[in-house]
py3Dmol code that shows the C-alpha trace and the ligand (Angstrom):
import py3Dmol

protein = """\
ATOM      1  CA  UNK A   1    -119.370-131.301 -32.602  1.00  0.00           C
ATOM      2  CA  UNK A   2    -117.124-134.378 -33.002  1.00  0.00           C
ATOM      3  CA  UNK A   3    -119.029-137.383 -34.900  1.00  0.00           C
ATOM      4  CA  UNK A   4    -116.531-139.900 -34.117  1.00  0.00           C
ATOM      5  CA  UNK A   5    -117.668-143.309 -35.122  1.00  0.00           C
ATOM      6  CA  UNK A   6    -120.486-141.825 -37.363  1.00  0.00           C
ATOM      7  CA  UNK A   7    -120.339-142.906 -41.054  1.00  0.00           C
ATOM      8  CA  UNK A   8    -122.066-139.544 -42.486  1.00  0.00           C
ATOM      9  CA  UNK A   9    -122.279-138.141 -45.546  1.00  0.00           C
ATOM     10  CA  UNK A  10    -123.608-134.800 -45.956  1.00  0.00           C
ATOM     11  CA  UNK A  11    -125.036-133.534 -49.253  1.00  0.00           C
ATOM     12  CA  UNK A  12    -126.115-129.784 -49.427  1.00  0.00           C
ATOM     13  CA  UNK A  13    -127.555-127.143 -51.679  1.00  0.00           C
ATOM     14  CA  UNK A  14    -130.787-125.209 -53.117  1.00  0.00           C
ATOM     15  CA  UNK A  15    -133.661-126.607 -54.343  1.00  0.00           C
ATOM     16  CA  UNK A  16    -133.759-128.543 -58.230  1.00  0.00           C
ATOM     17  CA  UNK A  17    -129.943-129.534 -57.423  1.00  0.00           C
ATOM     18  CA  UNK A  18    -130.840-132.947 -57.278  1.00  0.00           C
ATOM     19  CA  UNK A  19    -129.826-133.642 -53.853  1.00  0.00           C
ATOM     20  CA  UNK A  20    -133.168-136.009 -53.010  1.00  0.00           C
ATOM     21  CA  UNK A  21    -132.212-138.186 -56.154  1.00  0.00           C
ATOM     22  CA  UNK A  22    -128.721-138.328 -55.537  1.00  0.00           C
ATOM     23  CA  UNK A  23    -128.603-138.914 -51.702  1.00  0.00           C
ATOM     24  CA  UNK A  24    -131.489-141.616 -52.103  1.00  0.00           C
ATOM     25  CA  UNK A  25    -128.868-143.764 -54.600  1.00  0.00           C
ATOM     26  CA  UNK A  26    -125.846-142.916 -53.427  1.00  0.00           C
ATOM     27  CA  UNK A  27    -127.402-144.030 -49.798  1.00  0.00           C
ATOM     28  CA  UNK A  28    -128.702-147.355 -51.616  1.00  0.00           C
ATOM     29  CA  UNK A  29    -125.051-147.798 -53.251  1.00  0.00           C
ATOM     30  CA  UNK A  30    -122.909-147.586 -49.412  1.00  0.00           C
ATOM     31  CA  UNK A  31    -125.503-149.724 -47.776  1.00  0.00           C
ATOM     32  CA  UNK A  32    -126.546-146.442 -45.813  1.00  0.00           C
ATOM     33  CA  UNK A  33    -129.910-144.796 -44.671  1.00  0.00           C
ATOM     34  CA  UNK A  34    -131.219-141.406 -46.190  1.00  0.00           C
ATOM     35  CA  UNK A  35    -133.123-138.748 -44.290  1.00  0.00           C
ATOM     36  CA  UNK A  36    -134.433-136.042 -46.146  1.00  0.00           C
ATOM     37  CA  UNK A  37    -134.397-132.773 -43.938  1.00  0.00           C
ATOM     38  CA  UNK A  38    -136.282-130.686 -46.044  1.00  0.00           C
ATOM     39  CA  UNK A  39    -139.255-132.909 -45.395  1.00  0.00           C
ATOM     40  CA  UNK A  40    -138.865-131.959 -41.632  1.00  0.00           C
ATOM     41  CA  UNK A  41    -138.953-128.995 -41.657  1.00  0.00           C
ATOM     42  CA  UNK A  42    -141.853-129.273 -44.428  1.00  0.00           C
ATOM     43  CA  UNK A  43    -143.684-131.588 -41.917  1.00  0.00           C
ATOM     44  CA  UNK A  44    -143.338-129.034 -39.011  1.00  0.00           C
ATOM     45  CA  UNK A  45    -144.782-126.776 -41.615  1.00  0.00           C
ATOM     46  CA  UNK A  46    -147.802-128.676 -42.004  1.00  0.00           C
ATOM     47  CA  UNK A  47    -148.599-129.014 -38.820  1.00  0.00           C
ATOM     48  CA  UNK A  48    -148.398-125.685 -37.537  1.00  0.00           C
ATOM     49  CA  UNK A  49    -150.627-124.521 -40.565  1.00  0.00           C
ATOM     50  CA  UNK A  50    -152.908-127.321 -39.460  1.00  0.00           C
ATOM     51  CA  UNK A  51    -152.996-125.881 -35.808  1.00  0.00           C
ATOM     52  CA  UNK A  52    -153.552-122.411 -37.833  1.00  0.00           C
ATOM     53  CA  UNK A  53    -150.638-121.072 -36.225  1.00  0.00           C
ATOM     54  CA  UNK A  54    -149.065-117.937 -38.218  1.00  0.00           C
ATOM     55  CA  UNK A  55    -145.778-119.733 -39.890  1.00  0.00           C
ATOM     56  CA  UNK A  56    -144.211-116.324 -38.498  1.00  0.00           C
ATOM     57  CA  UNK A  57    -145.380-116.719 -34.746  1.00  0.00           C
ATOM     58  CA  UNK A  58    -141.830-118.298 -33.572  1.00  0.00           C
ATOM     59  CA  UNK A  59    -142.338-118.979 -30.173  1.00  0.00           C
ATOM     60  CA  UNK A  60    -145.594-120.904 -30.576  1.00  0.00           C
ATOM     61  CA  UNK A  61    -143.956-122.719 -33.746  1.00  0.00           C
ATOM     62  CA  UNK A  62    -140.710-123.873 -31.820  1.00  0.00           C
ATOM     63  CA  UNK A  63    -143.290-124.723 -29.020  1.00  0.00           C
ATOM     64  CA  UNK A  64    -145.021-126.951 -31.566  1.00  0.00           C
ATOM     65  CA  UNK A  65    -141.306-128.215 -33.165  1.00  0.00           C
ATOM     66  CA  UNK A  66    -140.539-129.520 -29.683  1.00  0.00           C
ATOM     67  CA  UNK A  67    -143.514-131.571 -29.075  1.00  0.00           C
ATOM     68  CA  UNK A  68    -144.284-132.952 -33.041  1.00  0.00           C
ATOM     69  CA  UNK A  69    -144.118-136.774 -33.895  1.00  0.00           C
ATOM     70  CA  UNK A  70    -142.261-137.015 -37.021  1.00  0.00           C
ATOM     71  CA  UNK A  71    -141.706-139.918 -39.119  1.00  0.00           C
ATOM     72  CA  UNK A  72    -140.151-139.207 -42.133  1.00  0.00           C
ATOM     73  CA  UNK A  73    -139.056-142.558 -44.576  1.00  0.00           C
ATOM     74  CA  UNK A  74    -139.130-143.419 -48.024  1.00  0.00           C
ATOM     75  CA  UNK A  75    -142.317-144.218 -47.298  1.00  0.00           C
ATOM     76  CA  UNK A  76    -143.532-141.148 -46.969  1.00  0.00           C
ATOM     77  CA  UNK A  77    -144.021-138.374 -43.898  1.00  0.00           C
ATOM     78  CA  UNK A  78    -146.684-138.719 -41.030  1.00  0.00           C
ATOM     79  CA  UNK A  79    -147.161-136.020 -38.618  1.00  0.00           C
ATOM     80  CA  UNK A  80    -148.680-136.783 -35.490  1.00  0.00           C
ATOM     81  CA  UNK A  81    -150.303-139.593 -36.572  1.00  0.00           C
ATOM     82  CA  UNK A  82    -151.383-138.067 -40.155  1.00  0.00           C
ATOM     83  CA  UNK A  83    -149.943-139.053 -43.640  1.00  0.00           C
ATOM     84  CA  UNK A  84    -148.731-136.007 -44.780  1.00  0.00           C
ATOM     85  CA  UNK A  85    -146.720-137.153 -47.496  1.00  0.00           C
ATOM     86  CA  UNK A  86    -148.318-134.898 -50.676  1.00  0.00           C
ATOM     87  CA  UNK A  87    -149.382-132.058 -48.208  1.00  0.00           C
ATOM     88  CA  UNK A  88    -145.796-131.454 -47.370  1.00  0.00           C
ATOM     89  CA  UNK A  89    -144.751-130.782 -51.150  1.00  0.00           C
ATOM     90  CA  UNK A  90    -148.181-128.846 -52.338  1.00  0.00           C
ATOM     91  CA  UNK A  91    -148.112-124.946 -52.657  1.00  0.00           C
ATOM     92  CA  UNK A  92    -149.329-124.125 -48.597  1.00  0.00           C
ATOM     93  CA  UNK A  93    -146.625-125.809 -47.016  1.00  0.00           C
ATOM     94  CA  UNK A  94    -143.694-124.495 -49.779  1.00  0.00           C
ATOM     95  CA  UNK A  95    -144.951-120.940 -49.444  1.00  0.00           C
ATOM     96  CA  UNK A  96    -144.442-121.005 -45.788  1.00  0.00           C
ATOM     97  CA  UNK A  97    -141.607-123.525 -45.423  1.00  0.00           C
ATOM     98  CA  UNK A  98    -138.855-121.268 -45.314  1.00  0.00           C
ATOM     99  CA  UNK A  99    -140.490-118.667 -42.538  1.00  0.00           C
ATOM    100  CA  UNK A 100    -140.388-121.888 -40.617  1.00  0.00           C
ATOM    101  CA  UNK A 101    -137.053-123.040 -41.443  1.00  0.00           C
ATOM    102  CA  UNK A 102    -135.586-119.830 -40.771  1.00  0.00           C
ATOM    103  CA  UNK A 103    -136.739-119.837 -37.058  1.00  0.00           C
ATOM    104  CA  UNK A 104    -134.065-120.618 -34.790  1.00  0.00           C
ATOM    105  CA  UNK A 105    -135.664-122.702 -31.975  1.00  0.00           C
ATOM    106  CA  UNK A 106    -137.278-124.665 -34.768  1.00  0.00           C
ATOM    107  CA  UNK A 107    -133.867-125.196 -36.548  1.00  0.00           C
ATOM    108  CA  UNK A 108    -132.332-126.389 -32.699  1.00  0.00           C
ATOM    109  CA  UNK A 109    -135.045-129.485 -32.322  1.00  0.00           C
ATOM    110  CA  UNK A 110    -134.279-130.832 -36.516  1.00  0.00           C
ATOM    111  CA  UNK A 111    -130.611-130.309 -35.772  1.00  0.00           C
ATOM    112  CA  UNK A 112    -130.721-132.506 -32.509  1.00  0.00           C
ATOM    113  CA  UNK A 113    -132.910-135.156 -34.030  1.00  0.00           C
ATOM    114  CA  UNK A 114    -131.135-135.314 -37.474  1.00  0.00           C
ATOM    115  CA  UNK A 115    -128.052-135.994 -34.928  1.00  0.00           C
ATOM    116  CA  UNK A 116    -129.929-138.496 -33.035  1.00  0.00           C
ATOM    117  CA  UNK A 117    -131.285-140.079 -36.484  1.00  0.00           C
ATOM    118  CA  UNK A 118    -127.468-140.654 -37.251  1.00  0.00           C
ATOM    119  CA  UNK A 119    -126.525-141.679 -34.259  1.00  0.00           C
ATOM    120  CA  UNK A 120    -128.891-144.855 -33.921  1.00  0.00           C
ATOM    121  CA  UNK A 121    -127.548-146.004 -37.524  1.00  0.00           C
ATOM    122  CA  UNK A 122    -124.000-145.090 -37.159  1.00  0.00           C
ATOM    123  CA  UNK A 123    -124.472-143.057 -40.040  1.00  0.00           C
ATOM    124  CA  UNK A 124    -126.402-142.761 -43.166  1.00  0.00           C
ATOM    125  CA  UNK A 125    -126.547-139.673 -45.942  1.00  0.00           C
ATOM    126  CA  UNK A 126    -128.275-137.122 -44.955  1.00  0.00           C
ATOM    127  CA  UNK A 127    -129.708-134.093 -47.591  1.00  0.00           C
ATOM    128  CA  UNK A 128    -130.297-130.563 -46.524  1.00  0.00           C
ATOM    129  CA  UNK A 129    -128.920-126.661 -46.739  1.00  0.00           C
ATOM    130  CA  UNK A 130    -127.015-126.759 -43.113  1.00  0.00           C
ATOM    131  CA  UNK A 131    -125.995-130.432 -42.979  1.00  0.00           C
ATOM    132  CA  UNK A 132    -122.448-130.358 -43.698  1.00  0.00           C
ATOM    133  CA  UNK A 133    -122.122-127.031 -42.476  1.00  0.00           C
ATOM    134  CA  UNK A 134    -123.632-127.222 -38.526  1.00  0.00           C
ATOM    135  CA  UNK A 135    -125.138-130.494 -38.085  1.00  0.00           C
ATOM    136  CA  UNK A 136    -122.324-132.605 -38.818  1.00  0.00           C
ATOM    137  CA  UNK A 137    -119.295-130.474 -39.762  1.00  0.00           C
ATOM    138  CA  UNK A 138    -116.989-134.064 -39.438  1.00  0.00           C
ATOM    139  CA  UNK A 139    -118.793-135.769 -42.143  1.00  0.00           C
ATOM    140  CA  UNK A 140    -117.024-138.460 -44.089  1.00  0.00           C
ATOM    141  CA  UNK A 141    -117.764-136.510 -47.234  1.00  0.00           C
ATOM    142  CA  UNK A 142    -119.361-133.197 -47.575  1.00  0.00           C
ATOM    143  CA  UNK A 143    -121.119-132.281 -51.021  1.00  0.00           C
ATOM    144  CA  UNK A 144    -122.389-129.251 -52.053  1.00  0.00           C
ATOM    145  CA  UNK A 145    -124.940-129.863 -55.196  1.00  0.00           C
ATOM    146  CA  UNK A 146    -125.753-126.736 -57.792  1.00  0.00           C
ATOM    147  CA  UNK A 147    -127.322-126.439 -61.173  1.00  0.00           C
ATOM    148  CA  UNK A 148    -128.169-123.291 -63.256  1.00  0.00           C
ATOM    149  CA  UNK A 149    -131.539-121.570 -62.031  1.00  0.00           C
ATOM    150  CA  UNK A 150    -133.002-122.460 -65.273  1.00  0.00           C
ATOM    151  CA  UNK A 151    -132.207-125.902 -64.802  1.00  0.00           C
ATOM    152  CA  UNK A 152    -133.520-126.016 -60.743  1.00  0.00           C
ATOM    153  CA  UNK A 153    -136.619-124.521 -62.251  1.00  0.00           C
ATOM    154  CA  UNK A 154    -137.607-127.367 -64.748  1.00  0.00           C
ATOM    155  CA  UNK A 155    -137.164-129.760 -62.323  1.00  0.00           C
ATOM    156  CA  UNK A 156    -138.961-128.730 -60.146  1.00  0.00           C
ATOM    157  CA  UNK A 157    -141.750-128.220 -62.344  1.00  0.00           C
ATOM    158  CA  UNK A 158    -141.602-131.661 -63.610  1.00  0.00           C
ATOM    159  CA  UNK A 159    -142.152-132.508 -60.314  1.00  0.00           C
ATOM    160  CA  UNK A 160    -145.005-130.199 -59.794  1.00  0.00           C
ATOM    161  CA  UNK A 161    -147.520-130.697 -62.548  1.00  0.00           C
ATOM    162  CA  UNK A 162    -150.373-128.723 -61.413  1.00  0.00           C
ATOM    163  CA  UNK A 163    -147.411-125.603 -61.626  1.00  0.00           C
ATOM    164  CA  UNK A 164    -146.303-123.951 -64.284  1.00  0.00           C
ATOM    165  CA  UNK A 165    -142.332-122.731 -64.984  1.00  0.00           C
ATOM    166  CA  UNK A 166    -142.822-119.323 -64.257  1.00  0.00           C
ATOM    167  CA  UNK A 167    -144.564-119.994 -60.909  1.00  0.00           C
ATOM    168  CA  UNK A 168    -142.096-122.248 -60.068  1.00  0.00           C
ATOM    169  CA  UNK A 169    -139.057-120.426 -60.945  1.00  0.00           C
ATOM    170  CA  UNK A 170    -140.203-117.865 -59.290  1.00  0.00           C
ATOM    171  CA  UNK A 171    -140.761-119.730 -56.175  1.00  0.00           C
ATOM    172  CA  UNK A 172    -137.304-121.028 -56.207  1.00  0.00           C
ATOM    173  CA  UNK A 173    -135.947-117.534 -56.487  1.00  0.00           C
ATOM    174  CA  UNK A 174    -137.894-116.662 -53.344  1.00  0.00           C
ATOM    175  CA  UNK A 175    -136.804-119.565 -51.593  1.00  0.00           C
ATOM    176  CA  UNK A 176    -133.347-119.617 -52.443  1.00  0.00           C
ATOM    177  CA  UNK A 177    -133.274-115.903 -51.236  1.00  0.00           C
ATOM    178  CA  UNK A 178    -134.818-116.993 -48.039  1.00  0.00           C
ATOM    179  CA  UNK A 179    -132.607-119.609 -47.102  1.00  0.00           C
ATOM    180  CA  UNK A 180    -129.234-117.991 -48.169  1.00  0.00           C
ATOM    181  CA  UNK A 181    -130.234-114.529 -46.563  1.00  0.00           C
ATOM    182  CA  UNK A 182    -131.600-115.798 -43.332  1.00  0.00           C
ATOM    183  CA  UNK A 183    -129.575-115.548 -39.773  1.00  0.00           C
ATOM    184  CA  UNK A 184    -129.750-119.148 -38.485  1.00  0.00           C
ATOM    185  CA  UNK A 185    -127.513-121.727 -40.304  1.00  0.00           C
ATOM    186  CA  UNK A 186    -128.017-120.244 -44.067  1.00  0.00           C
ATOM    187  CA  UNK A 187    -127.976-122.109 -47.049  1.00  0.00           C
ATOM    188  CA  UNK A 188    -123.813-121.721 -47.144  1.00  0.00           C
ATOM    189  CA  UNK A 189    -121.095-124.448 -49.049  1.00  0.00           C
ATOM    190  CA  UNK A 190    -118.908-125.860 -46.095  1.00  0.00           C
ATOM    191  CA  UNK A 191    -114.979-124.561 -47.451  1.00  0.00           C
ATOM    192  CA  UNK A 192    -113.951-128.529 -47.877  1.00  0.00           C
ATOM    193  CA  UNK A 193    -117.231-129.569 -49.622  1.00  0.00           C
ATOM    194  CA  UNK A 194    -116.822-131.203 -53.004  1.00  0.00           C
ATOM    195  CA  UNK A 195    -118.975-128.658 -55.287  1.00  0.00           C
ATOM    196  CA  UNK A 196    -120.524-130.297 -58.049  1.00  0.00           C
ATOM    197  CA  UNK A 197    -122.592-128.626 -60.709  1.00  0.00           C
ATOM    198  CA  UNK A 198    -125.323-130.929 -61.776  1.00  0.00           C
ATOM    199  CA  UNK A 199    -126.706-129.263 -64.787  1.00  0.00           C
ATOM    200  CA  UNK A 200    -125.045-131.262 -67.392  1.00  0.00           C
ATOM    201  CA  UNK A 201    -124.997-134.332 -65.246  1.00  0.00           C
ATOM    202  CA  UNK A 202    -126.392-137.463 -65.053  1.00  0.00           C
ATOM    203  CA  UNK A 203    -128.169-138.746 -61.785  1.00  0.00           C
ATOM    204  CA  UNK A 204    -126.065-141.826 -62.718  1.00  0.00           C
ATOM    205  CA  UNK A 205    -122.798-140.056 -63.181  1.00  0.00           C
ATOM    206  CA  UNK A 206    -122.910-137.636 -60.078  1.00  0.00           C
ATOM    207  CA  UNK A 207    -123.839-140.894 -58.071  1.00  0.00           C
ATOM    208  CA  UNK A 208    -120.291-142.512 -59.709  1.00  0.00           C
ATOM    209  CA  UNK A 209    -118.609-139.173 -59.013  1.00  0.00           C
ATOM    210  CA  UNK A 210    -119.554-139.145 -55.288  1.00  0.00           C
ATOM    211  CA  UNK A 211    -119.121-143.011 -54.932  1.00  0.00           C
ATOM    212  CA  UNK A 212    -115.540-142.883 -55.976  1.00  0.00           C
ATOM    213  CA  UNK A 213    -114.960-139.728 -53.461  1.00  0.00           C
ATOM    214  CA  UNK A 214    -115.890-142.294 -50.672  1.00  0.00           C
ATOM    215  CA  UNK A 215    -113.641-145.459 -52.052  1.00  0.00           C
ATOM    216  CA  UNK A 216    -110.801-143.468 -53.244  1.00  0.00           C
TER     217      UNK A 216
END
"""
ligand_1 = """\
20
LIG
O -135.289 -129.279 -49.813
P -136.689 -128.713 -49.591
O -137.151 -127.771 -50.663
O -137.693 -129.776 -49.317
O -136.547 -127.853 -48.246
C -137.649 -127.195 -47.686
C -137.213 -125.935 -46.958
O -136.528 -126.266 -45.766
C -136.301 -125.027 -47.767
O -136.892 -123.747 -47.870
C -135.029 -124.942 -46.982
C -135.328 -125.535 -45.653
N -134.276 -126.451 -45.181
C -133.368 -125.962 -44.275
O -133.427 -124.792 -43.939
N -132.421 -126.781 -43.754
C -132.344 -128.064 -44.126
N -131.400 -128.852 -43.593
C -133.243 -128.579 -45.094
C -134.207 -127.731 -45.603
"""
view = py3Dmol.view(width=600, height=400)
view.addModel(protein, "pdb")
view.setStyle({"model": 0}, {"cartoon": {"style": "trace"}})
view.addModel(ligand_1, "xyz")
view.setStyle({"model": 1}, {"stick": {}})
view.zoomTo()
view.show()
């Protein structure tokens, strides 16, 4: 799919990498929008496990993926109506995220409303596993974000506080498994992504890094 026209740039990688961080400044630094796609398909999460629907149920959960209001900002994420923004991240919604994400009718509807997202802004950066990969394989700039597991896994529980390391590295592990082992548009580094290992970074000097990518 041709994005002619489209500003986009595409960060992508597993979970602790720093992509939220880095695409929210970097965004803020070009004057762009962010959308975090995670949070979709966290949000479509919530609601089927709201509706009780079994994560693993794909044709009612595609069903439901169709039909769900989504508003997802720096604001926060409402779901039909609901403000969902601390659900989405709590230990529910990231056990059964992936199931979710892996389902391909589910994938479809985020792919053609992450388009549509872009395409009302001319652009913005977008953060995901499959963004520079299938939903906009012309981006400006691709980026592939990594860090050593250890490092993902602190992170992430910095971020979780009620969690302790070992849960949460071992959640990652899980995940990370999930989304590069699945059929529909696995966690994968587009061949002319810029790879950048974040461990020893900076937020400030990956931000610089990327910036200078888009100006030189
Ligand atoms: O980045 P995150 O942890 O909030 O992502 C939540 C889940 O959604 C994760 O298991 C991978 C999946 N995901 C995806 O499959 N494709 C995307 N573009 C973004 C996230």
């Amino acid at each position: 799919m041709s994005n002619d026209g489209l500003r986009v740039i595409a960060i992508d990688g597993p979970a602790g990498s720093g992509k939220s961080t880095v695409a929210r400044l970097l965004a803020e630094r070009l004057g762009l929008e962010y959308l975090d796609t995670g949070a979709m398909y966290r949000a479509v999460t919530f609601a089927a496990l709201r509706r009780n629907l079994d994560p693993a149920d794909a044709e009612p959960v595609a069903a439901l993926a169709a039909k769900v209001d989504l508003a997802v900002t720096l604001e926060g994420v409402v779901v039909d109506g609901v403000d969902a923004t601390i659900e989405i991240r709590g230990p529910e919604v990231t056990r059964a995220v992936s199931t979710v994400a892996a389902n391909p009718g589910v994938r479809a509807e985020m792919v053609s409303r992450q388009r549509e997202w872009a395409r009302r802004r001319g652009g913005g950066v977008l953060e995901g596993r499959d963004i520079g990969s299938v939903v906009f394989p012309d981006a400006a700039l691709k980026v592939y974000l990594d860090a050593r597991p250890e490092v993902r896994a602190a992170r992430r529980s910095k971020e979780v506080s009620d969690l302790d390391y070992e849960t949460v590295a071992a959640d990652i592990a899980r995940r990370d498994a999930l989304d590069q082992g699945r059929d529909a548009s696995p966690l994968t580094r587009a061949g002319d992504a810029v790879e950048v290992d974040t461990s020893d970074l900076t937020v400030d000097e990956i931000v610089d890094l990327l910036a200078e990518q888009i100006d030189g």
